[in-house]
C-alpha positions as CSV (number, residue, x, y, z in Angstrom):
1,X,-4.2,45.5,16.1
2,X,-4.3,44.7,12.5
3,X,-3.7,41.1,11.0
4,X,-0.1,42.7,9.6
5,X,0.3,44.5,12.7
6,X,0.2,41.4,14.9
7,X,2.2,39.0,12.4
8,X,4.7,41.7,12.4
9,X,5.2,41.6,16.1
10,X,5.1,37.8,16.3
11,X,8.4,37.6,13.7
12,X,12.0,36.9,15.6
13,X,15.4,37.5,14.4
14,X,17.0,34.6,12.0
15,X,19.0,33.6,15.0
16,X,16.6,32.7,17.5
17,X,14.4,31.2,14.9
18,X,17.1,28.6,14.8
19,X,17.6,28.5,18.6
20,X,13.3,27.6,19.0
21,X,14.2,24.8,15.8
22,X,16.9,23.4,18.0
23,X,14.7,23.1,21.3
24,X,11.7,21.6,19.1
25,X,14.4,19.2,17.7
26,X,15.3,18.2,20.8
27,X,12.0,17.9,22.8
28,X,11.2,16.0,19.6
29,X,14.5,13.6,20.2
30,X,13.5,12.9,24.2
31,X,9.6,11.8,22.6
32,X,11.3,9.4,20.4
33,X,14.0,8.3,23.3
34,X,11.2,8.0,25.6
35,X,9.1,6.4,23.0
36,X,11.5,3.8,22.2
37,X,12.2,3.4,26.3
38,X,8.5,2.3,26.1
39,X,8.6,-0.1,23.1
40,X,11.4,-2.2,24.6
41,X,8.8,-3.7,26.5
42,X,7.1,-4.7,22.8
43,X,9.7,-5.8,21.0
44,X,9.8,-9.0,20.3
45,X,5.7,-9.1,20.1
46,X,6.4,-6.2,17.4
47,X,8.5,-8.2,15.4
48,X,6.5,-11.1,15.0
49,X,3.8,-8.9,14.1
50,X,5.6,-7.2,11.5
51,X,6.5,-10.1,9.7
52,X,3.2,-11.6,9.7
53,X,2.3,-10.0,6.3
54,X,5.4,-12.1,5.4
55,X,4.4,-15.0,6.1
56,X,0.9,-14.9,5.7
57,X,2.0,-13.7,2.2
58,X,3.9,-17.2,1.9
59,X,1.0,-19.5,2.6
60,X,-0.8,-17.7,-0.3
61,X,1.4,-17.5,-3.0
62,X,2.2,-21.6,-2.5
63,X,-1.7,-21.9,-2.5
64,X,-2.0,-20.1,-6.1
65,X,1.6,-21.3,-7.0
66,X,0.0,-25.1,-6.5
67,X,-3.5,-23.5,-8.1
68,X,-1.8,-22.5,-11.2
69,X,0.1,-25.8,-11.5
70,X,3.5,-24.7,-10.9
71,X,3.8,-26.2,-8.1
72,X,4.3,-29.9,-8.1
73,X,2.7,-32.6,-5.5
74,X,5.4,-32.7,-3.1
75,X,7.3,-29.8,-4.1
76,X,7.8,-27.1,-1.5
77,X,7.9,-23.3,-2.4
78,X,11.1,-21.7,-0.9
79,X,10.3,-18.5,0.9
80,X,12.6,-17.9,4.1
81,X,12.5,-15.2,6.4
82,X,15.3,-14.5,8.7
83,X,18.6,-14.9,7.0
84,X,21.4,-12.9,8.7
85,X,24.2,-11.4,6.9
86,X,26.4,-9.9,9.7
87,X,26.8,-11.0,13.8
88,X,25.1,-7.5,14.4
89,X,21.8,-7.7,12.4
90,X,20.0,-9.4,15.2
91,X,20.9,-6.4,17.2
92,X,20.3,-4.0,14.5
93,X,16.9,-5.5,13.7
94,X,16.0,-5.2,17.4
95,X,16.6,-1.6,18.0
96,X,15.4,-0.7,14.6
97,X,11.7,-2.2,15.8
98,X,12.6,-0.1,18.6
99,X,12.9,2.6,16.9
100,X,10.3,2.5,14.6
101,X,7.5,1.8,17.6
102,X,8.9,4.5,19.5
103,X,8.4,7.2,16.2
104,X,4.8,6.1,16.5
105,X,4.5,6.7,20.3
106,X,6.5,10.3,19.8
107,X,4.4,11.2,17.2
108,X,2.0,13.0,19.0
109,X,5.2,15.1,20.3
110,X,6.6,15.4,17.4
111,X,3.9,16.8,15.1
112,X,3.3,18.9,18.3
113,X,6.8,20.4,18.0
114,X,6.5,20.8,14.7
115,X,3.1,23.1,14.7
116,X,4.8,25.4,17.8
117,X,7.4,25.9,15.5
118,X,5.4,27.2,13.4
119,X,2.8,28.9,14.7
120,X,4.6,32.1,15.3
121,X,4.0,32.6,11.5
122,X,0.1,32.2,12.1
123,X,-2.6,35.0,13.5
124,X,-3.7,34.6,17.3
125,X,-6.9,33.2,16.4
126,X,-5.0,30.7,13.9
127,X,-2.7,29.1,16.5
128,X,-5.8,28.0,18.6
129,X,-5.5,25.4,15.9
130,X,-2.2,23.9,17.0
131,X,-4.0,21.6,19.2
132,X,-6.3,20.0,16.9
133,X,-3.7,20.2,13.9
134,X,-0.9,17.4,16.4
135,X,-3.7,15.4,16.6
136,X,-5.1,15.1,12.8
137,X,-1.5,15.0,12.0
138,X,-0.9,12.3,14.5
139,X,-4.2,10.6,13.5
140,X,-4.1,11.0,9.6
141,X,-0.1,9.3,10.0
142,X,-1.7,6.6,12.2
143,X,-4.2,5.8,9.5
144,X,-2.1,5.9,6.5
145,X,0.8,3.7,8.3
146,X,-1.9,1.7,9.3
147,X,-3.3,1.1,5.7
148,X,-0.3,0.2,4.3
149,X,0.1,-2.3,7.0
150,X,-3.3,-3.9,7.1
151,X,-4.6,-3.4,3.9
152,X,-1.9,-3.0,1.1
153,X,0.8,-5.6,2.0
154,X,-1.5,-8.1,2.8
155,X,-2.7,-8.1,-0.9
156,X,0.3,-7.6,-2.4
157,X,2.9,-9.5,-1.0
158,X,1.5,-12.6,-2.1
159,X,1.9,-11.0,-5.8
160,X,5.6,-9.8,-4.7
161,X,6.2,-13.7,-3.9
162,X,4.4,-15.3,-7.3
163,X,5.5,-12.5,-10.4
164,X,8.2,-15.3,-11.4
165,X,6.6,-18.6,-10.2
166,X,8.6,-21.1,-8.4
167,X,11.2,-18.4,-7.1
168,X,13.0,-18.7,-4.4
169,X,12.2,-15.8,-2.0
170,X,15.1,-15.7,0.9
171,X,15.0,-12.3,2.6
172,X,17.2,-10.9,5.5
173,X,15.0,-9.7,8.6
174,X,17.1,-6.0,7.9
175,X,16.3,-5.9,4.3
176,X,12.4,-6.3,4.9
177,X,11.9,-4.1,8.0
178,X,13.6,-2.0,6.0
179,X,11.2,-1.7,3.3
180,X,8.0,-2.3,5.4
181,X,9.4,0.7,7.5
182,X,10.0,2.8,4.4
183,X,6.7,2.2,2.6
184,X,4.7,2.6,6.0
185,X,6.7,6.3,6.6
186,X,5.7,7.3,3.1
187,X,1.9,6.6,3.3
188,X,1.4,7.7,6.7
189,X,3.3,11.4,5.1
190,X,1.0,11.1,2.2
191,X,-2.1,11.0,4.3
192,X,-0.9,14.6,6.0
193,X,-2.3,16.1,2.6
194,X,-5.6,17.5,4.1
195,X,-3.7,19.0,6.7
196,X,-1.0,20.5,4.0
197,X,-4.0,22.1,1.7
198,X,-5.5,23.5,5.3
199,X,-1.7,25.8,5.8
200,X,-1.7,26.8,2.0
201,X,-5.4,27.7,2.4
202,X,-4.4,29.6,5.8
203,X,-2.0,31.9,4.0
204,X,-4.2,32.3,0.9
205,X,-1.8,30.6,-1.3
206,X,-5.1,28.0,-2.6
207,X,-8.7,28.0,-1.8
208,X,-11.5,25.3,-2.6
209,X,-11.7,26.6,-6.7
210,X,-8.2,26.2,-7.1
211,X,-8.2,22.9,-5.8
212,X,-11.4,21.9,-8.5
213,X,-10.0,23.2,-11.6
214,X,-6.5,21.8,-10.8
215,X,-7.6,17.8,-10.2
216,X,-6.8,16.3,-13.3
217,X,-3.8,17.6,-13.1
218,X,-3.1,16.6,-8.9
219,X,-4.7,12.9,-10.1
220,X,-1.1,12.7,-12.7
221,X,0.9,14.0,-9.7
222,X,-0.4,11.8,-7.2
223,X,-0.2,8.8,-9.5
224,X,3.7,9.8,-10.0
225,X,4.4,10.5,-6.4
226,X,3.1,7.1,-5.7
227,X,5.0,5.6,-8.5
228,X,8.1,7.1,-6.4
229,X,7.2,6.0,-2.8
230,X,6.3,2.5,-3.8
231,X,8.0,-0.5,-5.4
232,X,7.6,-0.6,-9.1
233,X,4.3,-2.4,-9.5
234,X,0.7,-1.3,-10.5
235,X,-0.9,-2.6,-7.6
236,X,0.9,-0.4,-5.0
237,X,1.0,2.5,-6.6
238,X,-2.8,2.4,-7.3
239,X,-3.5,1.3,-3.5
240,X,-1.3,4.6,-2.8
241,X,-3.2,6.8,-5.2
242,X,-6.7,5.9,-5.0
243,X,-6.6,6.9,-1.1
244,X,-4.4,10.1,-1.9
245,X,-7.3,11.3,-4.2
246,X,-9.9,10.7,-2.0
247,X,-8.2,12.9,1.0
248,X,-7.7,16.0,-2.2
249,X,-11.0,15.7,-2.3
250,X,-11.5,16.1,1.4
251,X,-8.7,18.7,1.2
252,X,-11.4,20.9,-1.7
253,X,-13.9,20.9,1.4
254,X,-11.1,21.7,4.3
255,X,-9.8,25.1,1.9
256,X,-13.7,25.2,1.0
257,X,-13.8,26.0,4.5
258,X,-10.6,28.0,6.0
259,X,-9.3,29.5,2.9
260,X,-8.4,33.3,3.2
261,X,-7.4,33.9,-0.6
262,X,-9.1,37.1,-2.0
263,X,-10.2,36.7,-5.2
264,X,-10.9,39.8,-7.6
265,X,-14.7,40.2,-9.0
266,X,-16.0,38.2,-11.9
């Protein structure tokens, strides 16, 4: 059977195209139910770990506040952690740490999910990959969710806490999950690209020379897209670029590699 021949016999009607979406969606929803089952456990270990950028972010900005001489000798630099602004944000800020460990334990599942749904749209021999795809998609998140975690907020929140010196900084426990949980999401998405350039190369849409003569102009769009995931400061955005740009240039090796773009002679 022929390439065409065997995708043509894999396609399904629109309707039960949205009956398999469903049934991933909800094996995806029972991973991150079960996932957050698990995480209840963690919880309150979780949350003081999530905060510790915060705080360790405190202690350094006073240290250059007082090196830079805005601080006075006896003078203490505000910057509170904790504030509630409704009876229900301690609950809230519990089940959203729930919720945000248990989307790491599912993830596994649900980037499995995700490639079963589609992998009807590959070749037999390409679906073989679905398997190793969940788990550089699930490792690759891990990584860029980690990086933002351990790496990027550690520098910068000091520089978050000391851009108008002797500021208060007063922050509800909502607001700054909130934002760790959203800029954490959008680098551990970013760091998917490889696996992104590996599908377009898959259905010949891109291959390794594409990919080369179009950098310049991926290094602007990368510098935007970080502009757009991250708060509006230099710092972050770099810290979100630089590592985007190296993984396009592991992407030119994975379409180097699996591309099946034809390309005319000469």
């Amino acid at each position: 059977m022929s390439e065409q021949d065997e995708l043509e016999a894999s396609r399904m009607p629109l309707l039960d195209h949205l009956k398999e979406l469903r049934d991933r969606l909800v094996r995806s929803a029972i991973g991150l139910a079960l996932g957050m089952v698990v995480s209840i456990v963690f919880v309150q270990d979780l949350i003081v770990e999530l905060r510790r950028p915060f705080d360790e972010g405190c202690i350094e900005a006073e240290r250059q506040l007082r090196e830079a001489g805005y601080l006075k000798e006896g003078a203490r630099f505000v910057c509170e952690l904790g504030i509630v602004s409704s009876p229900f944000e301690a609950m809230y800020t519990w089940l959203w740490t729930a919720f945000l460990a248990g989307m790491m334990f599912a993830m596994p599942v649900i980037a499995f999910q995700l490639w079963q749904f589609i992998a009807p749209g590959l070749l037999k021999s390409e679906r073989r990959m679905v398997y190793p795809l969940t788990f550089g998609s699930t490792v690759l998140f891990a990584m860029g969710a980690a990086f933002c975690f351990y790496v990027l907020l550690p520098f910068a929140m000091p520089m978050f806490f000391t851009i108008i010196p002797n500021l208060a900084t007063n922050l509800s426990i909502r607001g700054y999950l909130s934002g760790i949980a959203t800029m954490m999401l959008a680098f551990g998405t970013c760091f998917q690209l490889p696996v992104v350039v590996w599908f377009l190369a898959r259905l010949g849409l891109i291959d390794h020379r594409d990919m080369l003569t179009g950098f310049r102009y991926a290094v602007v769009v990368i510098f935007i897209v970080a502009a757009l995931l991250t708060p509006p400061d230099p710092v972050t955005q770099t810290a979100l670029a630089i590592p985007l740009i190296v993984l396009y240039g592991l992407g030119i090796g994975v379409a180097w590699m699996s591309s099946t773009k034809e390309r005319l002679p000469g």
